[in-house]
C-alpha positions, 0 to 999 in steps of 0.5 A, a space after each residue: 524761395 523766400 529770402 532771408 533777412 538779415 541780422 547783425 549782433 553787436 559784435 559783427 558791427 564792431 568787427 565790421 567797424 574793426 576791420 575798416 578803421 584798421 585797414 583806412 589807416 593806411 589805405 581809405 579806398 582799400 578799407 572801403 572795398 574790403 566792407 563791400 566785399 564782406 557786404 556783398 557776399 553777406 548780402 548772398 546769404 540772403 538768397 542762398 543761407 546754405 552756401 557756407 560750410 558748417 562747422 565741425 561739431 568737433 570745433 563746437 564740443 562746448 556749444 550749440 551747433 549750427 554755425 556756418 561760414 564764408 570765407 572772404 579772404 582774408 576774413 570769415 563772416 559767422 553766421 547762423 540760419 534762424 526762421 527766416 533770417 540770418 544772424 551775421 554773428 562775426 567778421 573775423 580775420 582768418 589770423 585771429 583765435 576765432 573760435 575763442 572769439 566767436 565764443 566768448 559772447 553768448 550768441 542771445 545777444 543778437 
């Protein structure tokens, strides 16, 4: 099986940094671990791009299909299957409006 490679749009970066600075503003140690979370389970993908859920085409009736999931509670890493790679498009936390987020930005600008 050949492993994917992974890719991160500008939008999954600053969600990452999102994450930590809001999260080390109380608990450096905690804000750390949360990213290895998200990392390491990003990092799977690499192996297994199938293991998140599809979301339902009727979640997408505006867009293109093919976006999945993971969930590491308590975010949602978005992500898309291309040739050979993955493209992380956002780490959202499961409170957010993210299917407003995750579609505000066209996906081409990984």
């Amino acid at each position: 099986m050949v492993k994917h490679r992974i890719r991160y749009t500008l939008d999954a970066v600053d969600d990452l940094d999102s994450i930590f600075d809001y999260i080390s503003d109380d608990k450096r140690d905690a804000a750390a671990g949360m990213l290895e979370r998200i990392e390491n389970t990003i990092l799977k993908l690499a192996d297994n791009p199938r293991m998140g859920a599809v979301l339902p085409a009727n979640d997408l009736s505006l867009v293109e299909p093919g976006y999945r999931r993971i969930v590491v509670k308590p975010y949602i890493v978005f992500y898309r299957i291309g040739k050979g790679e993955i493209f992380i498009a956002r780490v959202l936390h499961c409170r957010q409006d993210w299917m407003n987020l995750l579609f505000e930005n066209s996906f081409e600008n990984a």
